[in-house]
N, C-alpha and C positions, 0 to 999 in steps of 0.2 A: 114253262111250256116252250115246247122248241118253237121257232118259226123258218120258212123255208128260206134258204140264203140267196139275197137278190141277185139276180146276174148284170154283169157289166155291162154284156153285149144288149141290151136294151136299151140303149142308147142317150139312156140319162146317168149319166157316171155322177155327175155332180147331186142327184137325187137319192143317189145308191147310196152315198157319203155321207148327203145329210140322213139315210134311213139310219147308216152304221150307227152316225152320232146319237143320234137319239136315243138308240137301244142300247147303248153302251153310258148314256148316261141313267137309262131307265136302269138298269142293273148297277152302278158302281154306287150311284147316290146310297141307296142302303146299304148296299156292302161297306162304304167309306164309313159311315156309322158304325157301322158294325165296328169296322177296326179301328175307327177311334174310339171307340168302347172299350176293347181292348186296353187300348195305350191309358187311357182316362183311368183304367183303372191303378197302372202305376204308377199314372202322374199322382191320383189323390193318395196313393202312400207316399209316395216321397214328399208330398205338399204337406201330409200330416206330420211324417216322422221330421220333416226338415223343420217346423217350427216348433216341434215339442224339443226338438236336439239337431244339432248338429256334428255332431259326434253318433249321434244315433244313424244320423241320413247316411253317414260312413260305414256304417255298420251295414244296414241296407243293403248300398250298391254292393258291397262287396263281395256280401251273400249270396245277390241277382245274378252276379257276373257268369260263375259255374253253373247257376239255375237256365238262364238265357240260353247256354248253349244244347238242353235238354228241351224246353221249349221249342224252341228253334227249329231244330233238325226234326221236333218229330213233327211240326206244320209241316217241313217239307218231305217228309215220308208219307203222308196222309193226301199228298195233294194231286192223287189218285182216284181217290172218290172223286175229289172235284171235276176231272178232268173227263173218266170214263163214265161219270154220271152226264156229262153234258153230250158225251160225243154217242150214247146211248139214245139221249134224245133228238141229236140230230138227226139221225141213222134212223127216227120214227121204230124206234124199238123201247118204250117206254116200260117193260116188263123187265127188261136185263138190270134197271135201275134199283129193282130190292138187291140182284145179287151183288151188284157194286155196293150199297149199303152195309150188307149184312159181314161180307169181307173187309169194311173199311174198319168195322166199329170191333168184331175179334182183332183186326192188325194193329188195332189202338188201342186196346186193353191188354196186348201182352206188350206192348211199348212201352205206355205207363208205369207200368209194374219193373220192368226192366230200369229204365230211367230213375225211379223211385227209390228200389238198391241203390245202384249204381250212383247217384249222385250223394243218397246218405252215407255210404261206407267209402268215398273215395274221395269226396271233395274235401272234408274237415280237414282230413290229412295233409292234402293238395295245398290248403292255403296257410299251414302251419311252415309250408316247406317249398317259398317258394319267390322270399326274402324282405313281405313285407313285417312290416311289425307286428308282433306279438300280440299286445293289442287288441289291432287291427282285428284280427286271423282269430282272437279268442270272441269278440266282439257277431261276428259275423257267422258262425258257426253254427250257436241255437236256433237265427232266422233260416239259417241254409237248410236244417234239418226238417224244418214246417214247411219250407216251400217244398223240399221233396215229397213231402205226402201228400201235394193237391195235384201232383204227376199225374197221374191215370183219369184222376175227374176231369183233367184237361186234356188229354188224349185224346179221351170220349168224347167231348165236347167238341175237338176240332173234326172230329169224324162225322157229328153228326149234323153239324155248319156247314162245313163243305160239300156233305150230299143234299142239301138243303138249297145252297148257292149252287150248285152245278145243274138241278133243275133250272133255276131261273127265279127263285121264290126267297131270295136273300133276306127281305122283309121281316120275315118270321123270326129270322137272325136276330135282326137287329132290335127288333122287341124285347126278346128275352136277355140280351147283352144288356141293354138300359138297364131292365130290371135288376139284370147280376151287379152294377155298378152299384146304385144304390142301397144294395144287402150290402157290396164292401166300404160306402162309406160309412152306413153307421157303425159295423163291427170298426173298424177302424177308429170311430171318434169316444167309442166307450174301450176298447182297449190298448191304444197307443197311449196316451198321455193318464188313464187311470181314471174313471167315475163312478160313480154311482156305487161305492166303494172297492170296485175293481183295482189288485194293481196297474201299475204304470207300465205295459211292457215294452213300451218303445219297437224297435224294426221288428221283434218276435209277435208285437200286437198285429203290427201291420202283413208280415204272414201269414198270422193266423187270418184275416181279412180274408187274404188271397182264397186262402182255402177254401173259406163258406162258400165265398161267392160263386169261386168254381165250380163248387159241386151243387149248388144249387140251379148254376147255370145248365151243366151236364142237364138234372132232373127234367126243369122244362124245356129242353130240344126233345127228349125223348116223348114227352106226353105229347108236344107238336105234333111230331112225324105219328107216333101212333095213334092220330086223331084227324089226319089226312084224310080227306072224301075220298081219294083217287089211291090210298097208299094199297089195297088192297090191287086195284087195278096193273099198281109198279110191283108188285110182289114183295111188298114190306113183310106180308106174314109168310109168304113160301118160302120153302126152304128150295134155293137152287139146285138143278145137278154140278155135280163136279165141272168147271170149265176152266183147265188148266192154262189154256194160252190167255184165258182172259186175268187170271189171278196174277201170270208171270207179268201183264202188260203196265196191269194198275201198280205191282211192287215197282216195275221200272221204271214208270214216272214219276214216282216217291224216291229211288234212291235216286236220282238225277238229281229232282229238287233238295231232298235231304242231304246230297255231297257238299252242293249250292249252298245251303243255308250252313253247313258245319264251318265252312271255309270261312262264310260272314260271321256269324256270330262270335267263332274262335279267336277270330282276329280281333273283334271288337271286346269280348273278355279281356282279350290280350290288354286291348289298351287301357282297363280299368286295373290291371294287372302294373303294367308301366305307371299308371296318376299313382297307385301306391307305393310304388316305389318312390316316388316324389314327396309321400307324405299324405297326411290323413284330409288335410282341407284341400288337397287336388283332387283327392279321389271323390270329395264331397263337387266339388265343380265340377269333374269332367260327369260325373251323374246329371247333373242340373242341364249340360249339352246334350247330351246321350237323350235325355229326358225329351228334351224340347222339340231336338231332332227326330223322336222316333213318336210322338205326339201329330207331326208335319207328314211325316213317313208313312203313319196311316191312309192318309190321303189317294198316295200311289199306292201302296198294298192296294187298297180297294180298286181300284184303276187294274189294276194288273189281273184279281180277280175277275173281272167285268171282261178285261180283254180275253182273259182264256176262255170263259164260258163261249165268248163271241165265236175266237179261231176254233175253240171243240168242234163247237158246232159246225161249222164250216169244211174243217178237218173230216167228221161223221158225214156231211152231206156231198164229197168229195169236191170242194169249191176252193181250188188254190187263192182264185183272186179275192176271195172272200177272203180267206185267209190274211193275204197280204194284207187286203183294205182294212181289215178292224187291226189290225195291227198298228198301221202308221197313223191313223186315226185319234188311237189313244195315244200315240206316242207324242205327238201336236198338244192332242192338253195334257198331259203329264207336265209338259216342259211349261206349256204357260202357268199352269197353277204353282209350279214348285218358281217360278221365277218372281209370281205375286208376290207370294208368302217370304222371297228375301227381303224384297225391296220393300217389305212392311215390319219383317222383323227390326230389319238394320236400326233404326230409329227409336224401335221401342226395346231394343236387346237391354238397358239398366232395368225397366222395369220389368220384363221377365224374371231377370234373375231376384230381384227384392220379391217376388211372388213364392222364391221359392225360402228365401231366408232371409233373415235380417241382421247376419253376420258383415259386417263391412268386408273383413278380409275375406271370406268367400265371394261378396257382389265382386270385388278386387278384381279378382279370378276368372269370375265366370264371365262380366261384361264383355273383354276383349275375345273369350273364347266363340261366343256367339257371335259378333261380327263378322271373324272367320267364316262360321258355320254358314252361313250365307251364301256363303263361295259353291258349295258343296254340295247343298241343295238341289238343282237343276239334274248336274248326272246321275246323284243316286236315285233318285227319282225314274229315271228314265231306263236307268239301267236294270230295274228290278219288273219294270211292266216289260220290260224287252225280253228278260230271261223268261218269264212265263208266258209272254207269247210262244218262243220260240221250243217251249215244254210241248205247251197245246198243241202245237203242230207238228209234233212228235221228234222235235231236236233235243234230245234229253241231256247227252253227256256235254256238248260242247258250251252249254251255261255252267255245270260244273266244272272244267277245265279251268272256263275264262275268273274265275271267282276264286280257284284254287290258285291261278299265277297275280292274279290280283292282291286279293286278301290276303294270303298266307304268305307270297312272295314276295309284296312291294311294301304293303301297307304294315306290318310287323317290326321288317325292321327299321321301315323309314321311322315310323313312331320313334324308338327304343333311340334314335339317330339322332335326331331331332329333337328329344324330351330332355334326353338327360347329355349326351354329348356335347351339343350345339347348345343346354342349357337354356330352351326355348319353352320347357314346361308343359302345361295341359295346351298351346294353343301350337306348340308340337305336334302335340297328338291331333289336334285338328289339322293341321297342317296335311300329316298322311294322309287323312279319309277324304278329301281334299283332291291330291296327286290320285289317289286309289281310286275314285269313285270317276272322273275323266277316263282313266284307261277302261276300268271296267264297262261302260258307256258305249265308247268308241268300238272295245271288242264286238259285242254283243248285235249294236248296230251293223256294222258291217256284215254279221254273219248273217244277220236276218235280211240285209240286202242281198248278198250272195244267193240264198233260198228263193226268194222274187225274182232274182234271174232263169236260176234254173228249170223253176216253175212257167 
């Protein structure tokens, strides 16, 4: 439900702030669930396939790597519903909310479908030819090909989450994400390692996981929304008129965010691309970082959901300072929670990693890589609730820019520089995201102060 945006000039600023905080924690706590739901779900495949194999965990990441970047890019092409679903309800026009809806969930079903090709007939090839080993590349291949086809159930799922969280009602999310967990652990523990006289399929089991759980995920968001007291009131069942500047708006803040996320994700394959060129137990480590990091990382995603809903809204009710204020609001605890979780990880970084196998030459590995990772926490952090602030408030291209000279420019080859050049290895590759995740920070920051001036 929208609510009206406080004004400053009421001369309790410090009341506005704590009203922002509140609302901002009312809304991110379940979203944050939510996307550690998410991430849970491939922590518990890599935690499965890592102790049934480790050769297998390799197999995994390497498969994820191409999948990640299809993922990825279509959250941020979807992240449209979220936004003009919330700035709908700012604006107290709660009916325009079916047609943002109904537009999210066709734009995510010929996504899916698209991505789905796309990833089956073009990745195999991809990692046969692209220098790591044979192997490798034959290893990863059959997982690659199963995670392609939970494409579209995931699509649909991000379409109908996002119109979900951009009302203000994340909850509901976060419900059915538990539940979607728990179908992928059990598929997982009867078909990764083999029971109940199942074969053993290792990373292929664990795909197939993915799958159920997603499309069973998709099933109940849909029976949610079509089970809404009010959804008839937003126009869930109507069919809207044609409304061409609105369909152009919702695509443009999806390809903003969707340039955003192709830049990050790409670069980040990239660097699972570099640990294989290093060898099969890198790639298995820089997974086990990747893993922990993006476990952490949910945290802010949700933060940065919360914040956008907040600036929509603000955005919709024509409230610069609102604007501003949920902005740096969130951007204060972004920095302290990702700043916790160093200073908690750093000490307990061996036992992470033996959580995730009990290979010594992998713990080897991944211990000092974690340590690093600690470094790097706070900006990325900060930098990802920054860029969707500054979506929400309708700065679309200039998060994709800053993420394009980032990722794609600094962080690629500093990796490739650093890994194998300088002989620095997987904590190489930390190293970059590292250098990367400060500039991208710093950008992003400034530009969203520049906007507070002008306004």
């Amino acid at each position: 439900m929208s609510r009206p945006a406080a004004a400053p000039a009421s001369g309790k600023p410090r009341g506005v702030i704590v009203s922002d905080l509140i609302e901002l924690l009312r809304l991110a706590g379940p979203v944050v669930l939510s996307r550690l739901g998410i991430m849970v779900m491939g922590l518990t495949d890599a935690i499965v396939v890592g102790h049934f194999s480790a050769r297998q965990l390799g197999f995994h990441a390497m498969a994820w790597a191409p999948t990640s970047v299809f993922v990825t890019v279509t959250v941020g092409l979807l992240v449209g519903t979220q936004v003009m679903g919330s700035r709908a309800m700012g604006a107290g026009r709660p009916h325009e909310a079916g047609a943002v809806l109904r537009r999210g969930v066709v734009y995510a079903f010929w996504l899916g479908v698209a991505g789905s090709v796309l990833l089956a007939l073009g990745a195999p090839p991809l990692l046969h030819h692209v220098g790591i080993e044979k192997a490798l590349a034959d290893g990863a291949t059959a997982p690659l090909i199963v995670f392609s086809l939970s494409l579209t159930p995931y699509a649909l799922s991000v379409a109908l989450s996002f119109w979900l969280e951009g009302l203000g009602r994340p909850g509901l999310v976060t419900v059915n994400m538990w539940v979607a967990n728990l179908i992928n652990l059990a598929v997982n523990l009867l078909l990764v390692p083999g029971v109940m006289g199942l074969p053993a399929m290792g990373a292929v089991g664990a795909a197939w996981a993915t799958f159920v759980a997603r499309t069973a995920f998709t099933i109940m968001l849909a029976v949610v929304i079509w089970r809404l007291k009010d959804a008839r009131a937003m126009g869930v069942f109507d069919k809207p008129p044609r409304d061409r500047a609105a369909e152009k708006e919702q695509r443009r803040v999806g390809y903003g965010a969707g340039s955003s996320n192709l830049f990050e994700v790409s670069a980040f394959a990239g660097m699972s691309l570099v640990a294989g060129w290093l060898g099969g137990l890198n790639v298995a480590a820089w997974a086990v970082v990747l893993n922990v990091a993006g476990v952490i990382f949910m945290v802010p995603l949700g933060l940065a959901t919360a914040t956008a809903v907040q600036v929509a809204r603000a955005h919709g009710a024509r409230d610069p300072a609102g604007m501003s204020r949920a902005g740096w609001v969130s951007f204060g605890v972004t920095a302290v929670f990702a700043l916790v979780v160093a200073v908690l990880l750093y000490p307990l970084r061996h036992l992470v990693a033996g959580a995730y196998t009990a290979d010594p030459a992998a713990i080897a590995l991944i211990g000092p890589a974690l340590a690093l990772t600690c470094l790097f926490l706070v900006p990325d952090a900060v930098q990802v609730v920054c860029a969707q602030a500054l979506r929400a408030r309708g700065e679309v291209w200039v998060p994709a820019g800053t993420h394009m000279v980032a990722y794609a420019l600094i962080m690629g080859p500093l990796a490739w520089w650093l890994a194998l050049p300088m002989k620095l290895g997987v904590d190489g590759i930390v190293w970059s995201v590292i250098v990367t995740s400060f500039a991208a920070a710093a950008m992003l920051l400034g530009r969203y102060r520049m906007l507070d001036r002008r306004a």
